[in-house]
C-alpha positions in Angstrom: 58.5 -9.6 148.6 61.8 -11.7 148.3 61.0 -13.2 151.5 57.4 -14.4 150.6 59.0 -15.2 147.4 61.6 -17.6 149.1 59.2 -18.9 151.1 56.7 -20.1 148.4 59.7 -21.3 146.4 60.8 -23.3 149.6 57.4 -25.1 150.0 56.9 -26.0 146.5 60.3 -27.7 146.2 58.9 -29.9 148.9 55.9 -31.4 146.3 56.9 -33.6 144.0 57.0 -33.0 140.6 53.7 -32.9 138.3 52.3 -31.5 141.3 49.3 -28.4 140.3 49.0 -26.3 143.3 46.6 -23.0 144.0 47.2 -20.2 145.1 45.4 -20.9 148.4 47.6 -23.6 149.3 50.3 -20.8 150.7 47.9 -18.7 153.1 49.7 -18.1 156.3 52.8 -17.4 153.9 52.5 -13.6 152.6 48.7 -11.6 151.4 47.4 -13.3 148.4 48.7 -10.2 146.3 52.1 -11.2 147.5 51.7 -14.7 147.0 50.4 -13.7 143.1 53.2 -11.5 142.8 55.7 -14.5 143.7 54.3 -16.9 141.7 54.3 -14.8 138.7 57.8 -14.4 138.7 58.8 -17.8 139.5 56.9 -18.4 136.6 59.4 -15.5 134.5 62.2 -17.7 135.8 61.3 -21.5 134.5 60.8 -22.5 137.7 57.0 -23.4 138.0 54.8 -23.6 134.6 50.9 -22.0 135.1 48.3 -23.9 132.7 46.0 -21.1 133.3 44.6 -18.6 135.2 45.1 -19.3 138.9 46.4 -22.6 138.4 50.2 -23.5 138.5 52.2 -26.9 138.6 55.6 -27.7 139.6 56.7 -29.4 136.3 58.4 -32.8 135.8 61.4 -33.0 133.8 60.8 -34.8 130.4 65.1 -35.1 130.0 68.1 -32.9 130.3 67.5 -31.0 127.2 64.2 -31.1 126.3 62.7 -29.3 129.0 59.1 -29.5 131.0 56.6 -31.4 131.0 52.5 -29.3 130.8 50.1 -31.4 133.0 47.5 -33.2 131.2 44.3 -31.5 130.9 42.6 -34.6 133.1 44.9 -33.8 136.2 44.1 -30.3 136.0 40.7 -31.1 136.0 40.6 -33.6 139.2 42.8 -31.2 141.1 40.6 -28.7 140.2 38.1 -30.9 141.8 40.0 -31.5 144.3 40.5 -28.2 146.0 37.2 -27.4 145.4 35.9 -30.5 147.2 33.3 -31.8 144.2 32.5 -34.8 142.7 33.5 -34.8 138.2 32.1 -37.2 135.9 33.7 -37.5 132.0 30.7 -37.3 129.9 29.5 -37.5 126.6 32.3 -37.4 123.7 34.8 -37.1 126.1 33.4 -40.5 127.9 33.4 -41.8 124.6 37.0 -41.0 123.4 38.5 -42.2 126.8 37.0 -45.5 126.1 38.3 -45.9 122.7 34.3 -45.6 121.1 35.7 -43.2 118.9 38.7 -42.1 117.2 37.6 -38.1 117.1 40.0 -36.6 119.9 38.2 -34.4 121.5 39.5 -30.3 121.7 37.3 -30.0 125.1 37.1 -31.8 128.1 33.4 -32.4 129.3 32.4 -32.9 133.0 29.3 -33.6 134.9 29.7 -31.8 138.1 27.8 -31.5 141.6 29.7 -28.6 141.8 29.1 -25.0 140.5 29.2 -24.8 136.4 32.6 -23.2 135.1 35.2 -23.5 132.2 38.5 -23.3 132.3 40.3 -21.9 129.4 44.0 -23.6 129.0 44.0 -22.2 125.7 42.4 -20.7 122.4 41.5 -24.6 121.2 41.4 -26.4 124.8 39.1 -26.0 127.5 37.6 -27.7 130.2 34.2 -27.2 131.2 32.2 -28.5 134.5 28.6 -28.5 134.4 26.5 -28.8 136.4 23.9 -31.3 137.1 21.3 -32.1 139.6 21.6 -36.2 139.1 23.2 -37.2 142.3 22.9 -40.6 141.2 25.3 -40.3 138.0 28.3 -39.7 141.7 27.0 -42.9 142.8 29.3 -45.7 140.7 31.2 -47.7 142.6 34.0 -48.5 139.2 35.1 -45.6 136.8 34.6 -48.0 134.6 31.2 -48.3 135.0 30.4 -44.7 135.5 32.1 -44.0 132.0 30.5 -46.5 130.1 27.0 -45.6 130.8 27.8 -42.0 130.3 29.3 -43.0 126.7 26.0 -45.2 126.0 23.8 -42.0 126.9 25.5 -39.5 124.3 25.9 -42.7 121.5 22.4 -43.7 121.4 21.7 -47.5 121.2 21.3 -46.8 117.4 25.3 -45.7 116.6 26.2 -48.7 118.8 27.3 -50.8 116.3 29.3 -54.4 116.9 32.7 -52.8 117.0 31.8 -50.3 119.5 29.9 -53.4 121.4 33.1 -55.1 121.4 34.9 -52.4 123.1 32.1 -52.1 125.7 32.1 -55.5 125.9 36.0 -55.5 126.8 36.1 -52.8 129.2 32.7 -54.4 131.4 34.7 -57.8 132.0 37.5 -56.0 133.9 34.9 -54.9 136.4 34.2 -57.3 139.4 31.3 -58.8 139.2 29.8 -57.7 142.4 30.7 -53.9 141.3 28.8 -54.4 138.4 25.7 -55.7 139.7 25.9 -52.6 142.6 26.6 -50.6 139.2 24.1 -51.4 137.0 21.0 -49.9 139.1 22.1 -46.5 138.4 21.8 -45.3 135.1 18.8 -45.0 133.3 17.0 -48.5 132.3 17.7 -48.2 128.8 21.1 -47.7 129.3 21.3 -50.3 131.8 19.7 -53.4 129.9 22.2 -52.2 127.3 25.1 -52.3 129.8 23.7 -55.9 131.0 23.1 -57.2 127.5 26.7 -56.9 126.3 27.9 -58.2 129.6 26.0 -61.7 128.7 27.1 -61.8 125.5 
């Protein structure tokens, strides 16, 4: 056990820190009970944090005496999507929070996913969930950007868009390229997209 705990301890001083790592990424190195049992206790000793169940990260150091840093719930979803190799979307409030639409900070983390549907449980008030949905096309953005703001659109309604949030729409569309944004704007439904197009013009 010490040995496959030295090895595992070897390798993840060789990621940098911040890094969230699986259990699967040390096969070849001891049976995945033995690689469980390693982790856990380099977890007892301060060495490694785990966010949750099956997931574990090699913390950065926030200062001398103030101890680790948790990854943020957004890394832990795209490495999550990541090993799994699928495609994640922010969606709905979440979409709408990360785009400064709305001041409500959400407790759960929404994504679209063309992967299987799944939550992750960091804790009693934060979650992650990925769910799955059978519209390729919402994968197909070119810009975040764009992909984000038609999701936000979609769960606001054009009747809650008011001129504040129309502003702040406005603001984010003008940092995409223009050619992005005319590949973009095909994608999401019409509705959406003549509301996308209309504050680009204005």
């Amino acid at each position: 056990m010490l040995g496959v705990q030295k090895l595992v301890l070897d390798k993840i001083r060789e990621m940098e820190r911040g890094t969230i790592f699986f259990i699967d990424d040390f096969i070849g190195l001891g049976s995945p009970g033995a690689i469980r049992l390693a982790l856990m206790e380099l977890k007892k000793q301060g060495l490694i944090l785990r966010p949750a169940r099956g997931i574990y990260c090699y913390p950065r150091i926030r200062g001398e005496y103030s101890g680790y840093s948790m990854p943020t719930a957004e890394s832990i979803a795209e490495a999550l999507a990541a090993k799994e190799r699928v495609r994640i979307v922010p969606y709905g409030d979440h979409a709408a929070f990360k785009l400064g639409l709305t001041g409500l900070q959400v407790s759960h983390l929404k994504y679209l996913t063309d992967g299987a549907s799944r939550v992750i449980n960091l804790s009693s008030e934060k979650k992650i969930f990925f769910n799955h949905t059978s519209e390729v096309k919402i994968f197909d953005f070119c810009n975040d950007t764009m992909q984000m703001v038609a999701s936000a659109i979609r769960v606001l309604t054009e009747e809650c868009l008011d001129a504040e949030k129309k502003r702040i729409i406005h603001k984010h569309l003008r940092t995409v390229p223009e050619e992005e944004f005319m590949k973009d704007i095909t994608i999401p439904p019409a509705w959406v997209g003549k509301i996308m197009m209309d504050i680009w013009n204005n």
